[in-house]
KOLVO-180062 format. One record per atom (N, C-alpha, C): z, x negated, y negated. Coordinates in steps of 0.001 Angstrom, whole numbers, padded with zeros to 6 digits, always signed. Example, Ala and Ser with C-alpha at 12.3 -4.5 7.8 and 13.67 -1.06 7.14 Angstrom:
<pts>
+007800-013190+005690 +007800-012300+004500 +007800-013200+003300 +007080-012850+002250 +007140-013670+001060 +007870-012900-000030 
</pts>
This chain:
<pts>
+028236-029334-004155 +027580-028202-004819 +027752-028324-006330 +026670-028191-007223 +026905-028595-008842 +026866-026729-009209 +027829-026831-009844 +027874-025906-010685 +027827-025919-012711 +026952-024733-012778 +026454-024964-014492 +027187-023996-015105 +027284-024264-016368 +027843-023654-017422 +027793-022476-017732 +028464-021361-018346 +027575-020287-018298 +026798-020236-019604 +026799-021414-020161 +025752-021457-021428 +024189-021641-020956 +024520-022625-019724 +023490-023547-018860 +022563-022168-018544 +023928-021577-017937 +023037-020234-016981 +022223-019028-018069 +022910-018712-019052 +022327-017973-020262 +020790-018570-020168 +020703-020052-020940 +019516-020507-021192 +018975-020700-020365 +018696-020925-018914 +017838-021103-017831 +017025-019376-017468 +018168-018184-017518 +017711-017043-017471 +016606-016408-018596 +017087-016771-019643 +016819-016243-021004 +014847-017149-020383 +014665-017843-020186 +013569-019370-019922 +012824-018419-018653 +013679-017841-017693 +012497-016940-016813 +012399-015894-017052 +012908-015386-018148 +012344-013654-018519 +011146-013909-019546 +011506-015485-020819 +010340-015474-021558 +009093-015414-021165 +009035-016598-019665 +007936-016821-019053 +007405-014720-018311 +008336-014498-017973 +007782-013178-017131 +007356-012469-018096 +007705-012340-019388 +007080-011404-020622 +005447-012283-021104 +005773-013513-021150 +004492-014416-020986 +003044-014039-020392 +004116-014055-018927 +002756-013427-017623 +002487-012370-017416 +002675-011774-018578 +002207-010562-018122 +000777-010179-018566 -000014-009056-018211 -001071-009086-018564 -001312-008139-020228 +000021-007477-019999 -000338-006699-021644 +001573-006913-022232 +001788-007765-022934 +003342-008288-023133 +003392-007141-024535 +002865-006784-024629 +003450-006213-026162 +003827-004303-025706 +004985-004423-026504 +005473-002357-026666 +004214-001781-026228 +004577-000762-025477 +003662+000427-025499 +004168+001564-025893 +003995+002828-026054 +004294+004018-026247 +004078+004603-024690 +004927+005882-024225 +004254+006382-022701 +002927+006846-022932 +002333+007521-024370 +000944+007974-024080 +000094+006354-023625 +000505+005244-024335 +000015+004227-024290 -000405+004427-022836 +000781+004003-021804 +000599+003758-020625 +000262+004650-019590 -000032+005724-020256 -000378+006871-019704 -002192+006387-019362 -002241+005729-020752 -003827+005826-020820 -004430+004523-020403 -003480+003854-019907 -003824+002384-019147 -004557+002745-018075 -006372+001534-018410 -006780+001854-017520 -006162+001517-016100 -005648+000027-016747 -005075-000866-015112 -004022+000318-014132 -003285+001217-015228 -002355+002184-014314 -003135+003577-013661 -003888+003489-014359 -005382+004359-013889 -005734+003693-012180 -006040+002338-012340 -006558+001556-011299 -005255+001706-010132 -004156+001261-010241 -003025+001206-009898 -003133+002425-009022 -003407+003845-009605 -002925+004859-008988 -004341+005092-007893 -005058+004806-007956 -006178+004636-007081 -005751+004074-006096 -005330+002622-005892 -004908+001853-004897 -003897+002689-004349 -003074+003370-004857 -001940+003494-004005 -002367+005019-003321 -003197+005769-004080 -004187+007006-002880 -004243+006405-001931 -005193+005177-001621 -006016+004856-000963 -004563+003935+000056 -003439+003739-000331 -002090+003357+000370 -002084+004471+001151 -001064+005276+000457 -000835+006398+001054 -001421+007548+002126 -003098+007641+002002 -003838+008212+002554 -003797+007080+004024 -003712+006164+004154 -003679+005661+005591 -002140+005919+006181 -001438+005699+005473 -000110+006292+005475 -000116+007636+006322 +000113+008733+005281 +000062+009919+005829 -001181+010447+006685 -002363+010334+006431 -003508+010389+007733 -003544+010085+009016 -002699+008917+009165 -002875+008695+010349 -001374+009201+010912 +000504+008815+010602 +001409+009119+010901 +001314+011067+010881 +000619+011710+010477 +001102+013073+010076 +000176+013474+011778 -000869+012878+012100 -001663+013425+013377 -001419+012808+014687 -000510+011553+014286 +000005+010875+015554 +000724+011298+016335 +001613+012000+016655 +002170+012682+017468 +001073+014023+018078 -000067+014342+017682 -001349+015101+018169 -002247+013893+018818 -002210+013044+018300 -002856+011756+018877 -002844+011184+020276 -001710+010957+020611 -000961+010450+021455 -000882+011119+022653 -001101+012815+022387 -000520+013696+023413 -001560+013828+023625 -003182+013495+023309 -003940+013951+024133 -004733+012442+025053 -003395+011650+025275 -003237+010316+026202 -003027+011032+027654 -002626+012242+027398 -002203+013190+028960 -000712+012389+028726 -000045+012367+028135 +001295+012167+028744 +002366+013143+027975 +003694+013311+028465 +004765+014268+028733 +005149+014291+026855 +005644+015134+026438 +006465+014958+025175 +007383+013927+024542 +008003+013678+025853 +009464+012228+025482 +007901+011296+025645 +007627+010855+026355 +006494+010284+026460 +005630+010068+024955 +005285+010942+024707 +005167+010878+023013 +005451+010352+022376 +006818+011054+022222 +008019+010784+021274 +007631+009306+021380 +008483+008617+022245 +008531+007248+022629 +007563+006226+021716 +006030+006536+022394 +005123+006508+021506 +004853+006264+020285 +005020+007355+019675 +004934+007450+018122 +005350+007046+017580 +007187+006022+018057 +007934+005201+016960 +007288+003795+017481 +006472+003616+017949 +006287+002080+018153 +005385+001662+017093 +004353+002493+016516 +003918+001798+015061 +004689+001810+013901 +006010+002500+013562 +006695+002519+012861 +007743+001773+012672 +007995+000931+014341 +008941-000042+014576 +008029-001399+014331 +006997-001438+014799 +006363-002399+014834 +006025-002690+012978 +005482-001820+012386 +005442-001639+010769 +006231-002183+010158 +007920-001789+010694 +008898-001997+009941 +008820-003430+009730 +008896-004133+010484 +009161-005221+010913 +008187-006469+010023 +007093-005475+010478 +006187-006099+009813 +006168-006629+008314 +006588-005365+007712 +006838-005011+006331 +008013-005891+005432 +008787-006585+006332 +010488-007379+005945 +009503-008790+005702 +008700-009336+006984 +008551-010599+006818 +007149-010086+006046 +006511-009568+006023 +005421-009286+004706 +005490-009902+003507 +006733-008549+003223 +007462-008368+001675 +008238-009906+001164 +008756-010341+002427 +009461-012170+002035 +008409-013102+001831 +007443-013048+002431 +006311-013919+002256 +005640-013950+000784 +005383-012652+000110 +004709-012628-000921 +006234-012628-001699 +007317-012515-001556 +008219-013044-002598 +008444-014917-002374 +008036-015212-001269 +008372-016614-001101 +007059-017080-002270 +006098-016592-002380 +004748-017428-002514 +004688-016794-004015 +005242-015705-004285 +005086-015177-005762 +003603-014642-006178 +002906-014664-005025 +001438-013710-004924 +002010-012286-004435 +000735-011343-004674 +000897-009979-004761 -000305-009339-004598 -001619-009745-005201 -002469-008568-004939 -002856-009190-004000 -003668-009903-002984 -003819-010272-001975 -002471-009679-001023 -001220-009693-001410 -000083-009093+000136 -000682-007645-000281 -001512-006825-001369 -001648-005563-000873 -003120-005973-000506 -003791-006301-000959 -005588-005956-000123 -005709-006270+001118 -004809-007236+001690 -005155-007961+003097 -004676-006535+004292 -003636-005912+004104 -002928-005273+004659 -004011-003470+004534 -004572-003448+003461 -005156-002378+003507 -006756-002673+004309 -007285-004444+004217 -007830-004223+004931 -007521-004046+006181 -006211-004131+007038 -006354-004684+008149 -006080-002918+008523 -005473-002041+007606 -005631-000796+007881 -006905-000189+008367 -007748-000591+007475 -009312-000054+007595 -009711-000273+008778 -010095-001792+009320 -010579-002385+010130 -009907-001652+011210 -008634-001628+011449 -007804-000485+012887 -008286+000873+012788 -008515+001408+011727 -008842+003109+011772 -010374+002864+012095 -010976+001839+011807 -012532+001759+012278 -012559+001533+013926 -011969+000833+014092 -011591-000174+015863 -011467+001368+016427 -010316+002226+016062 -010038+003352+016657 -010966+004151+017026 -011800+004532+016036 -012459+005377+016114 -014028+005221+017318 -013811+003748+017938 -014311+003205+018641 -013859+003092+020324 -012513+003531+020634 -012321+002918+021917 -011868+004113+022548 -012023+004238+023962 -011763+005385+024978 -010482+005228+025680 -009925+004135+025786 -008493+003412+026312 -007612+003553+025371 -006423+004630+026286 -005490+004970+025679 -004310+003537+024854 -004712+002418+026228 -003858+001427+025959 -004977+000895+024134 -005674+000560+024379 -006528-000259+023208 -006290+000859+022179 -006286+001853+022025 -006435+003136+021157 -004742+002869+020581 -003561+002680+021579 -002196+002535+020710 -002393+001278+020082 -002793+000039+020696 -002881-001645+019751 -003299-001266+018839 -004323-000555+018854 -005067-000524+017163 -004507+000303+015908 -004050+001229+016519 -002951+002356+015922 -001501+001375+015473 -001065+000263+016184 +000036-000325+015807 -000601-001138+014869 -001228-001618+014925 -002097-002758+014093 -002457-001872+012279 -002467-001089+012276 -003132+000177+011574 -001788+000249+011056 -000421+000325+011647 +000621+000474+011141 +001434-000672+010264 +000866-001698+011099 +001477-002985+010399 +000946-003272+009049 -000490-002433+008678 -000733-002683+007096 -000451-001709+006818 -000158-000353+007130 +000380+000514+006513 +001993+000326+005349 +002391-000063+006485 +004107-000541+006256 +003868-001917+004666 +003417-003053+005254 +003039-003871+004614 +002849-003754+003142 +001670-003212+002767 +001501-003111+001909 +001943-002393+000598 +002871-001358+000961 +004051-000823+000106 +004965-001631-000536 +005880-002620-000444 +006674-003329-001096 +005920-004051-002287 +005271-005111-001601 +004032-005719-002804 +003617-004822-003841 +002914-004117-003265 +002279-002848-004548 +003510-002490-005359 +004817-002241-005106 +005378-001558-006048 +005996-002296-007394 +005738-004038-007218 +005789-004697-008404 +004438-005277-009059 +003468-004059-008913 +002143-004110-009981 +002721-003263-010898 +002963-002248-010875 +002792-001372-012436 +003607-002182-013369 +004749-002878-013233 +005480-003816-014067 +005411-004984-014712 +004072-005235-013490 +003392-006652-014275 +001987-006009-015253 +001865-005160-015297 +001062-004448-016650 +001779-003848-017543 +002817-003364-017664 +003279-002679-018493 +004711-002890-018935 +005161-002677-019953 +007067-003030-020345 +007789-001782-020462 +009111-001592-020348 +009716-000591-021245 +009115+000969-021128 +009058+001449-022018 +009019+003138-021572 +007875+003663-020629 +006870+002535-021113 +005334+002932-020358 +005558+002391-019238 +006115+001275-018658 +006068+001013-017160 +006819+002101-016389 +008111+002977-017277 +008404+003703-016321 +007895+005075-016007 +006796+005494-017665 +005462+006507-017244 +004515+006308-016282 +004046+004703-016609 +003132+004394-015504 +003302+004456-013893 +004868+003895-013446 +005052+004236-012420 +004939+005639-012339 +005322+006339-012807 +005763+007935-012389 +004311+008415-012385 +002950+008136-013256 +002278+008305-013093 +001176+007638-011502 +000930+006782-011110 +000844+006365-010440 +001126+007257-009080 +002771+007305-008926 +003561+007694-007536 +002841+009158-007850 +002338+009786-008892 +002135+011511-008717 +000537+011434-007864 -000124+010201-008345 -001504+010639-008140 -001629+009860-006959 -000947+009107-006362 -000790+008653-005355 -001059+009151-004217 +000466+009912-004408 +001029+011037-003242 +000539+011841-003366 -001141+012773-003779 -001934+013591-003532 -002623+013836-002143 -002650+012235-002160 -003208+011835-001122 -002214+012232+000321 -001577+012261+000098 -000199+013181+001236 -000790+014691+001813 -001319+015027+000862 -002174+016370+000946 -003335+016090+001552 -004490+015359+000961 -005975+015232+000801 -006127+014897+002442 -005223+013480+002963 -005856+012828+003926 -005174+013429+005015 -004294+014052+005554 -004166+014898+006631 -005007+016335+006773 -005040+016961+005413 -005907+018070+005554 -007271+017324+005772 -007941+016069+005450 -009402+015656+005922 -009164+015460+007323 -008524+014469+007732 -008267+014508+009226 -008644+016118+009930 -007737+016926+009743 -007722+018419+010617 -009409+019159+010299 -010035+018811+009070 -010837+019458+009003 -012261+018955+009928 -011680+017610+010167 -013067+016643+010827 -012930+016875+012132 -011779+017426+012596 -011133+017294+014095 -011742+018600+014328 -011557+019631+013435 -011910+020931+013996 -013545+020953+013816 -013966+020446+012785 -015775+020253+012779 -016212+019267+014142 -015726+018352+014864 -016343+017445+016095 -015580+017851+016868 -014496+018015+017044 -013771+018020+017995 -012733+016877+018315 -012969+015923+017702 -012986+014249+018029 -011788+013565+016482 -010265+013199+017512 -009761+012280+016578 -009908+010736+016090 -011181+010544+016939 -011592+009348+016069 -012351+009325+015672 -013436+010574+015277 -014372+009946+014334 -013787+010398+013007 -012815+011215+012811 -011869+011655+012143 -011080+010412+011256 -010605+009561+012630 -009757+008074+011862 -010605+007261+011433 -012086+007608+011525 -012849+006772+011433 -013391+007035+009939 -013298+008017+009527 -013736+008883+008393 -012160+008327+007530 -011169+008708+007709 -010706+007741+007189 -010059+006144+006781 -010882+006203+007153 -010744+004086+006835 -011603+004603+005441 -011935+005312+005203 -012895+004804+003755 -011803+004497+002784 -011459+005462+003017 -009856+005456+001612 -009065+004181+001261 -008282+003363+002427 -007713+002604+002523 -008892+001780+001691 -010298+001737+002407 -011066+000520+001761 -011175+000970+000258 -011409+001766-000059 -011614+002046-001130 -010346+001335-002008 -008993+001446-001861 -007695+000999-002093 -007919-000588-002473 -008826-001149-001152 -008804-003036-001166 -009474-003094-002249 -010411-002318-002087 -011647-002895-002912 -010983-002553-004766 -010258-001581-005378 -010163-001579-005931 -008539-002466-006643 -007667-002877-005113 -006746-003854-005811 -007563-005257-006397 -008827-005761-005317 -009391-006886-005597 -010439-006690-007330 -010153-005557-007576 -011095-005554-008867 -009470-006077-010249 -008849-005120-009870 -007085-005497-010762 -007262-006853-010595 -007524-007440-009334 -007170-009236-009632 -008365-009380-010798 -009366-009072-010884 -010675-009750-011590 -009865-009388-013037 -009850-007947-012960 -009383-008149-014544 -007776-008408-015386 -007239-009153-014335 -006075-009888-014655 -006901-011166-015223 -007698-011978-014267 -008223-013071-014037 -008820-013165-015473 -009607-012000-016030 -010351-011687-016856 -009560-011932-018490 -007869-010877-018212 -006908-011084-019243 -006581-012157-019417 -006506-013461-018375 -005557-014395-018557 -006322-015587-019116 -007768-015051-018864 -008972-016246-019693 -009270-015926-021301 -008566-015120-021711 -009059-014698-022878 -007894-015410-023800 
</pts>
């Protein structure tokens, strides 16, 4: 085993923070109004609505979901942690993958699509069994895509504004905590029907992909200039 100096180690560290201030897409001070007024943290907080709203939309009605499978309460119960176990899980080797590979907006768009595509599938099938796969499947980008996302606002922003921007971001985010369970209940009580309900929301999540894949363009956009 070689061991280095701690001069060695100074200068090798000092060599990956230059490069990370390098890569970034806006390296210079901001002020918090600055980053307040970032569009990219603007964009940022969009994506993570459109997180969260598959998030809470679908976990806040699942336990109403489930029970109208005709089965018992424990029965439920039971139930309801298997997309959250299955998520979890999901979410460890996710989150290692896009730290192994050092990509990021792709580990969040792929996962929000695969959200969409399950709340669409759902809103499609009469089988209780096919109706939980898709619901777990639905969970596995749910889970997923949280870790990744939460090292974007940092790769736009430094210092006081990354920690406005986050805070901004997580507020307009988590609206969506509100918005997409109260849409759910309101679609359920207008049809009757919890899937055309889950089906109504997949827009959000897409809305989320579609707007992390625009952040890649205008990274792509910053880094050509």
């Amino acid at each position: 085993m070689l061991f280095r100096s701690p001069a060695t180690e100074r200068a090798a560290l000092a060599t990956v923070l230059t490069a990370d201030r390098e890569a970034r897409v806006n390296p210079r001070h901001m002020s918090l109004r600055d980053g307040l007024r970032n569009p990219r943290i603007l964009l940022l907080s969009g994506i993570y609505f459109g997180c969260v709203a598959g998030n809470y939309g679908m976990t806040f009605w699942l336990p109403q979901i489930i029970k109208e499978f005709g089965l018992t309460n424990f029965q439920t119960g039971l139930l309801n942690a298997l997309p959250f176990v299955i998520g979890a899980g999901a979410m460890m080797l996710w989150s290692r993958h896009s730290d192994r590979t050092g990509e990021r907006i792709f580990h969040v768009a792929i996962p929000l699509a695969l959200v969409t595509l399950a709340l669409l599938a759902s809103s499609q099938l009469a089988s209780p069994v096919a109706m939980m796969a898709v619901l777990c499947v639905a969970g596995i980008g749910i889970f997923a895509n949280t870790p990744p996302f939460w090292t974007l606002p940092t790769s736009v922003t430094v210092g006081t504004a990354a920690a406005g921007g986050i805070a901004l971001v997580n507020s307009i985010g988590n609206l969506a905590g509100v918005l997409a369970p109260y849409l759910i209940g309101v679609i359920k009580d207008s049809t009757g029907s919890f899937r055309i309900a889950l089906g109504a929301l997949a827009i959000l999540p897409f809305a989320g992909m579609i707007l992390t894949l625009w952040l890649r363009r205008l990274h792509l956009a910053s880094a050509s200039r």
